[in-house]
N, C-alpha and C positions, 0 to 999 in steps of 0.2 A: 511487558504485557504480551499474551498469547495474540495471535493473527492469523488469520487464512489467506495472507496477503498475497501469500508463491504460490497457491492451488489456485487460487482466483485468476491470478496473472497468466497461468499458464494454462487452466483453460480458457480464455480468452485468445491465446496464442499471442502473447504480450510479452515480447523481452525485456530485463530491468532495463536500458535503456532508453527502450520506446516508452513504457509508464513513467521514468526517469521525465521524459523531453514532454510528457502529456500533462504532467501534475509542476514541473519546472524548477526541479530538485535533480540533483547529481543519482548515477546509477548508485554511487556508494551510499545513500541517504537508503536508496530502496534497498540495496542488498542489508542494510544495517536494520531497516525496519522487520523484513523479513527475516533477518536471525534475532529477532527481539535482544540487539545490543543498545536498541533506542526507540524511544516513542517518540510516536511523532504529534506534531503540536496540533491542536482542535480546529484552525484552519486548513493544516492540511489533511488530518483525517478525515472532514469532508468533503472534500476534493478528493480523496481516493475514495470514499464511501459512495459521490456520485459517477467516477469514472465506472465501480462496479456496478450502478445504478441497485446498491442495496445500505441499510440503516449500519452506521458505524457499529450499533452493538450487535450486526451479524457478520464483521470483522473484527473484530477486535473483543476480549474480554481479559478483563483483570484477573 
């Protein structure tokens, strides 16, 4: 699945790590998400849709 997850993260000035320890997922889950090697599951895509405070389908599209 496509993502804006690394543009989003980084202007926020958000290291995978710190979004990592904010949503309570390993930095490797966010770097995984971010090279779409994996989707991630409908509760944590809302939990990164409210951390961006924007609609999962303006993250994420199929």
């Amino acid at each position: 699945m496509k993502n804006r997850m690394r543009d989003l993260r980084l202007a926020q000035g958000l290291s995978q790590n710190a979004l990592a320890e904010a949503l309570g997922v390993s930095r490797q889950t966010i770097n995984a998400i971010e090279n779409e090697r994996y989707d991630p599951s409908l509760p944590l895509a809302f939990a990164i849709a409210k951390i961006f405070n924007l609609s999962i389908e303006a993250i994420f599209t199929p």
